[in-house]
C-alpha positions as CSV (number, residue, x, y, z in Angstrom):
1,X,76.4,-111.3,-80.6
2,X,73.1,-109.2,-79.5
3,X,70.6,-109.6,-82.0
4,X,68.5,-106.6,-80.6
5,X,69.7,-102.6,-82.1
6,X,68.3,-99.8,-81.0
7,X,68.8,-96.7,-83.3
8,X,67.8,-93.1,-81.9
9,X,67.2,-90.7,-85.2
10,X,67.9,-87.2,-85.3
11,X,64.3,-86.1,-84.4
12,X,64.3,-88.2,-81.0
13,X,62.0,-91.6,-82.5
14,X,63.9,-94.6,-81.0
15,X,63.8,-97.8,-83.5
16,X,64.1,-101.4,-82.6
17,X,65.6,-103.7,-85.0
18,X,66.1,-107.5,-84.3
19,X,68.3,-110.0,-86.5
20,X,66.4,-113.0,-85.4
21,X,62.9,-111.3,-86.1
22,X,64.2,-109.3,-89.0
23,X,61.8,-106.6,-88.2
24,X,62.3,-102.6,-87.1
25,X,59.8,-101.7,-84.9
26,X,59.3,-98.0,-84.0
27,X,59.3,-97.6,-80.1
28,X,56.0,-95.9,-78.7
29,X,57.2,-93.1,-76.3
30,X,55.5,-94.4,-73.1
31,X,57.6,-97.9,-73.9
32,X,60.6,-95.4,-74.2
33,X,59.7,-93.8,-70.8
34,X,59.1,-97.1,-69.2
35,X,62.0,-99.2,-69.9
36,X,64.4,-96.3,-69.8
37,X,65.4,-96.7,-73.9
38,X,66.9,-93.1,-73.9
39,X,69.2,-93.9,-70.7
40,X,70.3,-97.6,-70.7
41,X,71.4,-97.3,-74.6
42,X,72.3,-100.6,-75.7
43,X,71.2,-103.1,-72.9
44,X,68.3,-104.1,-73.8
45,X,68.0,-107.7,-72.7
46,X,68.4,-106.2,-69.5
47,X,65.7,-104.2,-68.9
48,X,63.2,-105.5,-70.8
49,X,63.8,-108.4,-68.8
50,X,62.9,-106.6,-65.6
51,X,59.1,-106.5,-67.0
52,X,57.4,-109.5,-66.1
53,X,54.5,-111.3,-68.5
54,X,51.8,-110.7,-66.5
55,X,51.9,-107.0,-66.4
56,X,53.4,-103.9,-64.9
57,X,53.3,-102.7,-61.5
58,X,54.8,-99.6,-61.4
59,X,54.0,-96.3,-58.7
60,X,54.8,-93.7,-61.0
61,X,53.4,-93.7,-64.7
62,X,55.1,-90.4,-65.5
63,X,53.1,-88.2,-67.9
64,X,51.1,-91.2,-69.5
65,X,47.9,-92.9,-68.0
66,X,47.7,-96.7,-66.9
67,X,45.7,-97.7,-70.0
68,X,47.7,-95.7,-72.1
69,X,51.2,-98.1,-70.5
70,X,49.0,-101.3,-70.4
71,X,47.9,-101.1,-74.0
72,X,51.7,-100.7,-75.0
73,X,52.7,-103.3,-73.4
74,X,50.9,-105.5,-75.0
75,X,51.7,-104.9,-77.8
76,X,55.4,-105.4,-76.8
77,X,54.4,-109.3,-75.0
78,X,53.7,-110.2,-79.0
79,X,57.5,-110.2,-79.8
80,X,58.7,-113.5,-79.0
81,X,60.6,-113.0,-76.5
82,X,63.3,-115.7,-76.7
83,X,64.3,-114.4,-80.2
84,X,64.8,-111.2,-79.1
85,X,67.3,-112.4,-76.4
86,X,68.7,-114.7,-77.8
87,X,72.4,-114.8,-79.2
88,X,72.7,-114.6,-83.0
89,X,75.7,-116.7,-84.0
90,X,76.7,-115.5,-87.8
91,X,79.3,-118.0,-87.5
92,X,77.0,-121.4,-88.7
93,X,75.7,-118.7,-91.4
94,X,78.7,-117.6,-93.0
95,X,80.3,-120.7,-93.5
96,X,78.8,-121.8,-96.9
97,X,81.5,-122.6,-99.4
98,X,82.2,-122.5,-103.2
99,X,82.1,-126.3,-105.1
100,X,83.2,-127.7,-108.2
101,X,79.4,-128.2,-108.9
102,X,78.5,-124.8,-107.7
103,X,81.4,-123.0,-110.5
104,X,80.0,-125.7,-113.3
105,X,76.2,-124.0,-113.1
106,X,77.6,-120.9,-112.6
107,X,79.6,-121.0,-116.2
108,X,76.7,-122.8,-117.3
109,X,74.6,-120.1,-116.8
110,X,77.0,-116.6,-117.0
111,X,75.2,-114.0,-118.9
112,X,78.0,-111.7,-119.6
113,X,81.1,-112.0,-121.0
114,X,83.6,-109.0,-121.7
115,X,86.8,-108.9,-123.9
116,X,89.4,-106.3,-123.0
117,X,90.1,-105.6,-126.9
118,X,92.9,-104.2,-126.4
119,X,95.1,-102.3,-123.5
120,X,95.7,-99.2,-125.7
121,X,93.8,-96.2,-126.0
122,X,93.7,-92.9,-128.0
123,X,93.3,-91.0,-124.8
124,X,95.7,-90.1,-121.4
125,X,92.8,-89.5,-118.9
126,X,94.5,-88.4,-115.6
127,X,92.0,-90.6,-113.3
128,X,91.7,-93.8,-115.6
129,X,92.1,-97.1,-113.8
130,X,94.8,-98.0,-116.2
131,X,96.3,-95.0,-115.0
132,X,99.0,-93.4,-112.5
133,X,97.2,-93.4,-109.4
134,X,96.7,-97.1,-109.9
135,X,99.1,-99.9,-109.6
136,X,97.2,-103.1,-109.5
137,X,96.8,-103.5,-112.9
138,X,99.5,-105.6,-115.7
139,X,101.4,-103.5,-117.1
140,X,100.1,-101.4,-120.5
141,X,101.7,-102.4,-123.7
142,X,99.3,-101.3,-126.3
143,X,98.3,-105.3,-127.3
144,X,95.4,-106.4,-129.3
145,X,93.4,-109.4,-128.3
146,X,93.8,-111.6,-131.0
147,X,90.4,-113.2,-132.7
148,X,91.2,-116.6,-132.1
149,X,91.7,-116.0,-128.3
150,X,88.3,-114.5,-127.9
151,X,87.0,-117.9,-130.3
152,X,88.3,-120.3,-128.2
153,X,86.5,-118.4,-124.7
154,X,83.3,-118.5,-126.6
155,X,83.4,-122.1,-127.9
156,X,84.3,-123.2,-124.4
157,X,80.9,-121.1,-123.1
158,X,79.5,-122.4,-125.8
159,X,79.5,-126.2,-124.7
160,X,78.9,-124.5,-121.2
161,X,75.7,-122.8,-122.1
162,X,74.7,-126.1,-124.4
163,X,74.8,-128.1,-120.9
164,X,71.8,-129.5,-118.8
165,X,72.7,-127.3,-116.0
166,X,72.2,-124.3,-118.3
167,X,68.5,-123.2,-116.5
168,X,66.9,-121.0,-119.4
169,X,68.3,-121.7,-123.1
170,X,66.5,-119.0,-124.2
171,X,67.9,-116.2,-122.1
172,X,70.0,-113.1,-123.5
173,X,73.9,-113.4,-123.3
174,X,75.3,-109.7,-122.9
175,X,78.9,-109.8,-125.0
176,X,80.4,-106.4,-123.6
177,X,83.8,-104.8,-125.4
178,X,86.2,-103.0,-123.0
179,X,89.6,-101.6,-123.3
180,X,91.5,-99.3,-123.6
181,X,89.5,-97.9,-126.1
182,X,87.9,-100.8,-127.8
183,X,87.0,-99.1,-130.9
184,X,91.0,-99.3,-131.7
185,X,90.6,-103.2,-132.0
186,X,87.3,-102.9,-134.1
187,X,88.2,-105.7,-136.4
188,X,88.0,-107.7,-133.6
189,X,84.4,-106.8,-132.4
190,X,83.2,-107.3,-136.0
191,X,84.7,-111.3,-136.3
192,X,83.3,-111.9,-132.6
193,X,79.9,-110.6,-133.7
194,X,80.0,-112.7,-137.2
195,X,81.0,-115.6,-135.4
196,X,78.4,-115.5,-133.1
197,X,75.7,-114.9,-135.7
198,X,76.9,-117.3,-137.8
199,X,77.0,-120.3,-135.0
200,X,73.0,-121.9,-134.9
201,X,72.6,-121.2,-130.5
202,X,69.4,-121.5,-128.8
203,X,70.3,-118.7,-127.0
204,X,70.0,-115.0,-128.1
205,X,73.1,-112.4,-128.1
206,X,73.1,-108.7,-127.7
207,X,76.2,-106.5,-127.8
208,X,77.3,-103.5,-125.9
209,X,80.7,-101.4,-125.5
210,X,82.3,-98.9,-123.3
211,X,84.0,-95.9,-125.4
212,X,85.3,-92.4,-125.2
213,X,83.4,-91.7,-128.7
214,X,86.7,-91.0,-130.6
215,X,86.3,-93.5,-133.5
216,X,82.4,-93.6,-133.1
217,X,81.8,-91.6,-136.2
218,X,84.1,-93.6,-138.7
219,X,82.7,-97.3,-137.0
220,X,78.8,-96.0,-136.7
221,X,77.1,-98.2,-139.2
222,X,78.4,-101.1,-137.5
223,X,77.3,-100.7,-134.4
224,X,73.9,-99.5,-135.3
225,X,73.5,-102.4,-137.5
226,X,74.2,-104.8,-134.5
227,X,72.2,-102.9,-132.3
228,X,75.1,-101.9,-130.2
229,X,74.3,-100.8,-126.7
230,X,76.8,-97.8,-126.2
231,X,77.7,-96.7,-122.3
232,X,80.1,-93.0,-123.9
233,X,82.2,-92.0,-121.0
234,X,82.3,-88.0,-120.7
235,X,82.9,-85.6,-117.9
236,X,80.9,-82.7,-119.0
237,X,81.5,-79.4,-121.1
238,X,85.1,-78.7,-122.4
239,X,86.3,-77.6,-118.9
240,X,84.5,-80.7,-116.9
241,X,86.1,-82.5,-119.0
242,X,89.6,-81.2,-118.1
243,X,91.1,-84.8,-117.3
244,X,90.4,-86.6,-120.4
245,X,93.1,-85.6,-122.3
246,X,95.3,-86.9,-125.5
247,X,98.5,-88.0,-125.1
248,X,100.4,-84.8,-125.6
249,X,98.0,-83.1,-122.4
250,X,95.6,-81.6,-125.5
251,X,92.0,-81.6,-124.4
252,X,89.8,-84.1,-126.0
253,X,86.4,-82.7,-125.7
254,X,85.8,-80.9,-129.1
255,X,86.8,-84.0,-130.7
256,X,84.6,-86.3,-128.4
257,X,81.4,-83.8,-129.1
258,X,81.8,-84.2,-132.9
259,X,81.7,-87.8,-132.8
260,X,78.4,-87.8,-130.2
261,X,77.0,-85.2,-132.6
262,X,77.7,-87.4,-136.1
263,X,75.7,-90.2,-134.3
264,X,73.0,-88.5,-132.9
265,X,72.0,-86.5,-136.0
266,X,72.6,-89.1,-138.3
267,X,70.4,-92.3,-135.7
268,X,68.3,-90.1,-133.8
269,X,66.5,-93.2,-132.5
270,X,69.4,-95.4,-131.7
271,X,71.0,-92.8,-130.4
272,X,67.9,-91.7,-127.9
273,X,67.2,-96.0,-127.2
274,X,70.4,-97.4,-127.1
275,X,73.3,-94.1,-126.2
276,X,73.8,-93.6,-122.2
277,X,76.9,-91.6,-120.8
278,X,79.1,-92.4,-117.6
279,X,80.9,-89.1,-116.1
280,X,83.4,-89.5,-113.5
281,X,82.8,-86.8,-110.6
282,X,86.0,-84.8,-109.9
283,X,87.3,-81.3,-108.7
284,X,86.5,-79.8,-112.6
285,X,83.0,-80.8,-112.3
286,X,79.6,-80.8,-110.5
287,X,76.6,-83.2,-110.1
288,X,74.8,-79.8,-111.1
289,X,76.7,-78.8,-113.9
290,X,76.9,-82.3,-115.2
291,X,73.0,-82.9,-114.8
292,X,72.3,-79.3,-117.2
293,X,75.1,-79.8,-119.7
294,X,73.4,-83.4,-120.7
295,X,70.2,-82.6,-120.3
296,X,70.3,-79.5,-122.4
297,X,72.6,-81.6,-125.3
298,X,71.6,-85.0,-125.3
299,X,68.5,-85.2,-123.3
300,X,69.8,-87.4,-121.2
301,X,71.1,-88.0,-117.3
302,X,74.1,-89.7,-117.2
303,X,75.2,-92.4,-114.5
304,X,77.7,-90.2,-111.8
305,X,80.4,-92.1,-110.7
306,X,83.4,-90.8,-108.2
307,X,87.2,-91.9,-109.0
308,X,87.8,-95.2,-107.4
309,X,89.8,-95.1,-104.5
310,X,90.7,-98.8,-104.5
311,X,94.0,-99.9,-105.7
312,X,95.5,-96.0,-104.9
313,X,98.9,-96.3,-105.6
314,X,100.9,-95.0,-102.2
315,X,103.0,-92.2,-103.7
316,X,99.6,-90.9,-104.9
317,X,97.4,-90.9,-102.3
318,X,98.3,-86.9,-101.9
319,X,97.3,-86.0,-105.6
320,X,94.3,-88.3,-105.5
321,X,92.3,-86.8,-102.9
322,X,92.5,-83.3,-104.1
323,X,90.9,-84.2,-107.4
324,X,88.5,-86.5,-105.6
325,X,84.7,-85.5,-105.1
326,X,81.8,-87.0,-103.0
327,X,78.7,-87.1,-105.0
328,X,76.5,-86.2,-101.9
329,X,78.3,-83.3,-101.1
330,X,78.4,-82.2,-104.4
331,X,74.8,-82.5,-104.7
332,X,74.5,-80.4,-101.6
333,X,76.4,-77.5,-103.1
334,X,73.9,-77.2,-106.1
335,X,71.1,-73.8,-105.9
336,X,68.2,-76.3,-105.6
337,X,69.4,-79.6,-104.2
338,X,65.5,-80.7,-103.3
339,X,64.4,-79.8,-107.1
340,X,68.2,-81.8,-108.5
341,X,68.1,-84.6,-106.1
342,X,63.7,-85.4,-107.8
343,X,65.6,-85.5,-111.0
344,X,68.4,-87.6,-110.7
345,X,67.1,-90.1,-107.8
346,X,67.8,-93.6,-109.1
347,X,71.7,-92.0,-110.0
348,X,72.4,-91.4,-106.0
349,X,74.7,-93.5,-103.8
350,X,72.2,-92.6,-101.2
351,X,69.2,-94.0,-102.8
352,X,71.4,-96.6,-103.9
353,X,72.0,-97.6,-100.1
354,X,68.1,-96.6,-98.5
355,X,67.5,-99.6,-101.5
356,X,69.6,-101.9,-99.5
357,X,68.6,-101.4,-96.3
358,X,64.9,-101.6,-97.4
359,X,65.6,-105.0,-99.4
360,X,67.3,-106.0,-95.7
361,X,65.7,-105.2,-93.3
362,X,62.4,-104.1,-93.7
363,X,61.5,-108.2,-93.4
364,X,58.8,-107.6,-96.1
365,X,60.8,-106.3,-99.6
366,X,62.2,-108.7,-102.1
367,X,63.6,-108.8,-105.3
368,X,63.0,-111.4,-107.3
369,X,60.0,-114.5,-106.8
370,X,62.6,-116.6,-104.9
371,X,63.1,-114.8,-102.2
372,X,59.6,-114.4,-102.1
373,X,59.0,-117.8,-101.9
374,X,61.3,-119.8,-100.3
375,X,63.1,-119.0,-97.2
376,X,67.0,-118.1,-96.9
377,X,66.8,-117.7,-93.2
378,X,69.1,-121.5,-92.6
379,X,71.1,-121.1,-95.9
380,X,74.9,-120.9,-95.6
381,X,76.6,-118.4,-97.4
382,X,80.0,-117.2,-98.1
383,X,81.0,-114.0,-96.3
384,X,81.6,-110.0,-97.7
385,X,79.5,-108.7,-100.5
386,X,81.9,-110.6,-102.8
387,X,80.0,-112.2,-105.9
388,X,80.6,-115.8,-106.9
389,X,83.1,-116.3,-109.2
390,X,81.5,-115.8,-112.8
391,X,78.3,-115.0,-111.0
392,X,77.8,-110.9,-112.9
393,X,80.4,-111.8,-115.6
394,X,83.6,-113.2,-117.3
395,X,86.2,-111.0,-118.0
396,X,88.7,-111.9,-120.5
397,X,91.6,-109.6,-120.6
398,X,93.9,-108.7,-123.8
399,X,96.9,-111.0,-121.7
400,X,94.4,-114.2,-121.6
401,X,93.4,-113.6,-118.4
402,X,90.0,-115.4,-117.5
403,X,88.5,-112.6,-114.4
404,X,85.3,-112.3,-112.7
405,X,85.8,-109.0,-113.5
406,X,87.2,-105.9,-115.3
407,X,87.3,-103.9,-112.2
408,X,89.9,-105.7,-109.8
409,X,93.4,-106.2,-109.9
410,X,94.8,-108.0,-112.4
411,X,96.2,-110.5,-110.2
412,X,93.5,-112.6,-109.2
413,X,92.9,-114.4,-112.0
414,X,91.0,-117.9,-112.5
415,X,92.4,-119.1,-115.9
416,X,93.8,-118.8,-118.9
417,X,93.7,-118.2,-122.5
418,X,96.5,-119.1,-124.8
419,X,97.6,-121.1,-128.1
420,X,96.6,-124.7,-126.4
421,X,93.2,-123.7,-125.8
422,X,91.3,-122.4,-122.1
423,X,92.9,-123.5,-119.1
424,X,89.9,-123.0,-116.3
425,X,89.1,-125.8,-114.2
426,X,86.1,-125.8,-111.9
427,X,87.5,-127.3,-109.2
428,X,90.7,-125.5,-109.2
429,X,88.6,-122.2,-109.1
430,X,86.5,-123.4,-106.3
431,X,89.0,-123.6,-104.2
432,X,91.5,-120.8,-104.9
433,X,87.8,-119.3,-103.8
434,X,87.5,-120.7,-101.1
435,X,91.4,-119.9,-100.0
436,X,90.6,-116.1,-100.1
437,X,87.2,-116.2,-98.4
438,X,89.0,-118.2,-95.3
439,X,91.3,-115.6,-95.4
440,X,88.4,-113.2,-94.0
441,X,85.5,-115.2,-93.1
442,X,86.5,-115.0,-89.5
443,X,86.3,-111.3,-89.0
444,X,82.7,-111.2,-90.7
445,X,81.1,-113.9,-88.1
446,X,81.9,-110.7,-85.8
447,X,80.7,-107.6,-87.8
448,X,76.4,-106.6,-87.4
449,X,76.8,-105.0,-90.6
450,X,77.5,-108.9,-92.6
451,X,74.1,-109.4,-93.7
452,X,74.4,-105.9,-96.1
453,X,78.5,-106.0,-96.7
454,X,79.6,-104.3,-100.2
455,X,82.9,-105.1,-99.4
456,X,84.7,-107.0,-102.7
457,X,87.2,-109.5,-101.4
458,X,89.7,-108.7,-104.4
459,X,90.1,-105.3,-103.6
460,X,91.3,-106.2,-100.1
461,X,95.2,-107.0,-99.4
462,X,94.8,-110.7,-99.9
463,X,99.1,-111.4,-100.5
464,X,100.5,-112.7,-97.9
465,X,98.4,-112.6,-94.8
466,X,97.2,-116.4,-93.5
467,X,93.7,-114.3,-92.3
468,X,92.6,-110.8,-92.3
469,X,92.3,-108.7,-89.5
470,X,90.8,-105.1,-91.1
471,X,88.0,-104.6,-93.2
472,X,87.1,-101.2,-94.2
473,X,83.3,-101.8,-93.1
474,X,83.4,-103.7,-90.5
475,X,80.7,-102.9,-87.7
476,X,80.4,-103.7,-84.2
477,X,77.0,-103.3,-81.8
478,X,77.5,-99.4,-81.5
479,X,78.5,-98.6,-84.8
480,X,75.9,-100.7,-86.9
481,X,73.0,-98.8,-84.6
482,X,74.2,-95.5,-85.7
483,X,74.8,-96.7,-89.2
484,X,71.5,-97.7,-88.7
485,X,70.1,-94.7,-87.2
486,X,71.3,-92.8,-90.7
487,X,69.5,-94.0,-92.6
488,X,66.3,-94.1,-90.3
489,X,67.2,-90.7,-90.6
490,X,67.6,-89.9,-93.6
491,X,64.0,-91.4,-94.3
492,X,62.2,-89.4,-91.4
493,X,63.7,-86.6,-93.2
494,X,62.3,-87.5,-96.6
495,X,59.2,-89.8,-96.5
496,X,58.9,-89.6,-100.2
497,X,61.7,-91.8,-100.5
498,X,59.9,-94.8,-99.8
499,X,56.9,-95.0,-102.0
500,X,59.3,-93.6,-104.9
501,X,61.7,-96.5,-104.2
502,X,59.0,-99.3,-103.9
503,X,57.4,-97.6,-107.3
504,X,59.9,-96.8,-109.5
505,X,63.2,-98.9,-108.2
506,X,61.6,-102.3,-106.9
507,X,58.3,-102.3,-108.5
508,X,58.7,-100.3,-112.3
């Protein structure tokens, strides 16, 4: 693979980025001139090649001066030269692989475990995951996650987090409550949080859920008394809020409001430090109209999320798409997208992504101390954006289900919970791991765009196929340089972005 892009932006500036150097280096127009950048497109190696280290002899300097090319030059003769043509094998790279050892420390150390409390809920939303665009999902049968399910998950973390290989006894474990609506199972929230009170644990607990507000009035006192962090999903005003609907098609929102309304009047300051609101985009809603109705109620900017497309449901790929809204182009279609955009900046995809590519490939951005520190240029790792198993979370769903997560089909599983007790076995995991990333890991040692994939393995069509041969994001030469060029773009375009994103993203 050629470890050298070049990326031409929409106002003419021609970027070079290389792998090997991780750098981006803006090309100085007499270098463009000179090596014929704008003409020979991708071939780099080639005529860069053509100049040799001792200097230039050339007849014709165009419109620029010899002192003006020399000095240039020079500057180029500090690249290293062999890393910038040499290949860049990804294969070596991607090749790392999940161990028994690695899945111990990494349930050793999980911060976040979620119960699915039950698979019922009070409301028929027409988008809902659980719902009839979606078919990867077991099938809804209005169970309760029984107490003593949920006890025997935590008392086999419990010896987990107990362990030698935990690294920090002292950090916070996130216990998260999903459904459904997991306000219908509340009797089971309230043993889960006595239990874990009542056990004597080095490390400290906080709880959080995700609800539609319906049965937040009448279970309040509860969850401010456990300090309850509370992510309310809501669409908007009455008609945003079109799709979330009761089960006889009656809309939901007056009810919803009244509930918000008895908890913000009644804890003002839980409500303003612990209360946050997730709206799903759609064709009954704007970022605009969403951004003024919670800012003038609540004070608040919710997080925006579109309808996931993942997991569509053939026969409704039709009726999906025309309720289905891109948050950019919503954005765009607001009276002052400049002034809306300043307000809601760490809420946009696009941020979102300028964030990655900085982190990337700006060679000089990091986010924690250890990648400050110590080098990941020669470590192996396993290919797509996937996380490791039990790396963000645990997922326990109301069928026993042990998951690395509430958000992928319901079929890739790693354990289970039942009358005899947990049934995960590191080893086992490891390799069902393993078996999937094979399945794939040969189409990323080909795709530029590896090093930055979002792709989640479990929400590709693992059944069946022996490998993979189409991922949604792969990239070759010619399409990572424009994907490139984007978002060089999309910075020329708005230099505020960077100091904002080093300030308030990386940095506050």
């Amino acid at each position: 693979m050629n470890p050298t892009i070049l990326c031409k932006t929409k106002k003419g500036n021609t970027y070079l980025y290389n792998f090997n150097l991780n750098q981006f280096v803006l090309v100085h127009p007499v270098m463009v001139h000179l090596l014929g950048l704008a003409k020979s497109g991708a071939n780099l190696a080639d005529w860069l090649e053509k100049c040799p280290a001792e200097g230039i002899e050339l007849e014709n300097y165009g419109r620029f001066g010899r002192e003006e090319v020399a000095y240039y030059y020079r500057k180029y003769l500090l690249f290293d030269r062999n890393n910038l043509f040499s290949e860049m094998e990804k294969g070596e790279k991607l090749s790392g692989r999940i161990s028994k050892e690695d899945v111990s420390s990494i349930l050793s150390n999980v911060n976040d475990v979620v119960f699915e409390t039950t698979d019922g809920c009070n409301l028929n939303c027409k988008y809902c995951a659980f719902g009839e665009y979606y078919g990867n999902y077991d099938k809804r049968e209005k169970k309760y996650l029984d107490f003593s399910m949920a006890q025997k998950m935590l008392d086999f973390l419990l010896d987990f987090w107990q362990s030698p290989l935990n690294r920090s006894h002292k950090a916070k474990i996130n216990i998260g409550f999903y459904g459904g609506e997991p306000l219908m199972n509340v009797d089971l929230m309230k043993k889960v949080v006595d239990y874990i009170k009542r056990k004597e644990l080095r490390n400290s607990f906080v709880f959080r859920l995700t609800t539609n507000a319906l049965l937040v009035e009448r279970n309040m006192d509860f969850l401010v008394e456990n300090d309850f962090g509370m992510l309310i999903s809501l669409d908007g005003d009455k008609e945003n809020n079109g799709y979330r609907v009761f089960h006889d098609g009656s809309e939901a929102h007056e009810e919803i409001l009244k509930n918000v309304l008895a908890l913000k009047n009644r804890y003002p300051t839980y409500f303003e430090r612990k209360v946050s609101f997730n709206t799903v985009l759609h064709n009954k809603n704007s970022v605009e109209g969403v951004y003024r109705y919670f800012k003038k109620n609540f004070d608040k900017i919710p997080l925006i999320s579109e309808v996931s497309p993942i997991g569509i449901r053939h026969d409704k790929k039709e009726e999906f798409l025309n309720i289905y809204r891109n948050t950019e182009e919503s954005l765009a279609l607001a009276k002052d997208p400049m002034a809306l955009e300043k307000e809601i900046f760490q809420r946009l995809s696009s941020i979102r992504g300028l964030c990655s590519i900085i982190n990337q490939y700006s060679g000089c951005c990091y986010t924690d101390y250890s990648g400050l520190l110590y080098s990941t240029k020669d470590v192996k790792r396993i290919p797509t954006g996937t996380c490791l198993p039990f790396s963000k979370k645990l997922f326990l769903s109301v069928n026993g289900k042990i998951m690395p997560c509430e958000r992928i089909g319901h079929q890739y599983y790693y354990g289970m919970v039942d009358e005899q007790g947990v049934h995960l076995d590191a080893g086992e995991v490891a390799q069902k791991a393993n078996h999937y990333f094979d399945k794939i890991r040969h189409k990323c040692t080909t795709c530029y765009k590896a090093d930055l994939c979002s792709v989640c393995i479990y929400n590709l069509k693992l059944d069946g196929a022996t490998e993979l041969n189409t991922c949604p994001e792969f990239m070759n030469h010619e399409g990572f340089s424009r994907y490139q060029a984007s978002w060089l773009s999309k910075l020329e375009e708005h230099p505020e972005y960077y100091p904002r994103i080093m300030d308030e993203v990386y940095i506050s």
